[in-house]
N, C-alpha and C positions, 0 to 999 in steps of 0.2 A: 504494500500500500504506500502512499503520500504522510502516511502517518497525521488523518485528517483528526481522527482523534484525538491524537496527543496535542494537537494545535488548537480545537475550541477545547481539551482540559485547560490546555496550560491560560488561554482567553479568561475561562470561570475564577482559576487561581488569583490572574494580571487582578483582573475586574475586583475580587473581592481585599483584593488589600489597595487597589488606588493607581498601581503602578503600572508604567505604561505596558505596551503591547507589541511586539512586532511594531515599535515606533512610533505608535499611535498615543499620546498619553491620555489620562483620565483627569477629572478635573477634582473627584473625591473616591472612595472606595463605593462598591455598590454591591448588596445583597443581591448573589447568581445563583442558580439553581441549577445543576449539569445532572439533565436525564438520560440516565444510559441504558438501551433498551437490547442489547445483543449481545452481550458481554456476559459470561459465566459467573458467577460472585467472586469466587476466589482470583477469577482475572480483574473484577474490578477493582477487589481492595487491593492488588497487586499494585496496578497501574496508579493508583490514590497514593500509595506509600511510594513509590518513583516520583513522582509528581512531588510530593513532598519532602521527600528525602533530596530531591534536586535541586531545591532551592532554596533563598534563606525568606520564607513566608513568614510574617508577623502572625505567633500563635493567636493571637488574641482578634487580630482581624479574619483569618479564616474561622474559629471555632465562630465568630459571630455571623461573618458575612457571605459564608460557603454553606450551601447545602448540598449533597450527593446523592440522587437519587439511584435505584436499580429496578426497573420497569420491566422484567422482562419477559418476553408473548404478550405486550399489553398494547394491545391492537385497539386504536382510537377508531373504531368502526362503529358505534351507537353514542348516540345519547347518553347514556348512562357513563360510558366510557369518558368522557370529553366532558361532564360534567365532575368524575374523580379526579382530572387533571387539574379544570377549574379549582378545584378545592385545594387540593394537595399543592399546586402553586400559590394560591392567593394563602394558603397558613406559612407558606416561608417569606411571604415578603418580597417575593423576587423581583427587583429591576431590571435583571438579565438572565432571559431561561434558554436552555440548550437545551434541544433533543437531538440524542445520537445514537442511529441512524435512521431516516425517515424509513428507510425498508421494517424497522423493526415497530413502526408506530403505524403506520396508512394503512388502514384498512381499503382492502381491495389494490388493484393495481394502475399504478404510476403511470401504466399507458394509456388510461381509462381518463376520459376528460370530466366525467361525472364524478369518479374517485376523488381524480386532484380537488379539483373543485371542493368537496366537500371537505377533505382534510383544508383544505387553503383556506376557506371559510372558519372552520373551528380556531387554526392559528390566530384568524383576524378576529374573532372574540375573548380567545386568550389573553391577545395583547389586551383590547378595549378593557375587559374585564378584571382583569390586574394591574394595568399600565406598564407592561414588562414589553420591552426590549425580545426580540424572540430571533435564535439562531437554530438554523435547523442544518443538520448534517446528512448531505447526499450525496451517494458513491454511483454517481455516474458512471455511462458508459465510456469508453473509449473515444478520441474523436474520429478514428478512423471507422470505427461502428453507424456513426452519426451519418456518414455521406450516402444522400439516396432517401433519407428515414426522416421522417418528424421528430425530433428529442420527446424523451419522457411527458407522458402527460398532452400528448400533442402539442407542448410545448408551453401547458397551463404551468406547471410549476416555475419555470424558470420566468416565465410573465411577469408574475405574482411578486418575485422576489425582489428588494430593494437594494440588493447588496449580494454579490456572488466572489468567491474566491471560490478558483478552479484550479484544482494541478491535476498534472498529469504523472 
């Protein structure tokens, strides 16, 4: 991989103590919320304790300003679903939520314009409804896959988005 992961972990870390980003800096710390949705547990607390062991993080601003979550088979396909995120976001407080990776949250498929659609709608209540910042993690195809083909979503998801970092 591009190690897309370890790039919005390290983003939730930057975020919840203040400090800049890949260059970007912050103007104060901010309560993040990193949901990870495909990751085994014992890989996640792994990846947690690298992330943390890697750097010098103010204990006292991540126990405050970091949440972690482990979502995993938690397939935002109903109502019901999209309303426990609601909830489970709006009790951490989050100014900036990550979900990683959209394959492990969308219900139905990314090629489906009625799917995106409706994940992309729940997102844009998310935000409304918390007032959080929302970073979503998608492992695109190839771009050599791309030539000839509609991208994902026919092309809903990448519309939608206001902000795109892509590696290859």
């Amino acid at each position: 991989g591009v190690f897309k992961s370890f790039l919005v972990q390290q983003l939730a870390f930057c975020a919840a103590c203040g400090v800049p980003w890949v260059g970007y800096a912050l103007q104060r710390p901010l309560r993040a919320h990193y949901i990870q949705g495909d990751v085994l547990k014992g890989d996640f607390k792994k990846r947690h304790r690298a992330m943390w062991e890697g750097g010098s993080w103010p204990a006292e601003l991540i126990e405050s300003n970091l949440r972690l979550t482990r979502l995993y088979s938690f397939r935002l396909d109903t109502e019901e679903r999209w309303e426990e995120l609601y909830r489970t976001v709006g009790k951490s407080r989050a100014e900036l939520v990550i979900l990683d990776p959209l394959s492990a949250f969308m219900g139905g498929s990314e090629n489906n314009d009625i799917a995106a659609k409706y994940f992309v709608d729940g997102l844009d209540k998310l935000r409304e409804r918390t007032g959080s910042a929302v970073v979503l993690v998608h492992h695109r195809r190839k771009p050599a896959m791309f030539e000839g083909r509609v991208p994902e979503g026919g092309g809903y998801l990448e519309a939608r988005g206001s902000t795109h970092l892509i590696g290859w």
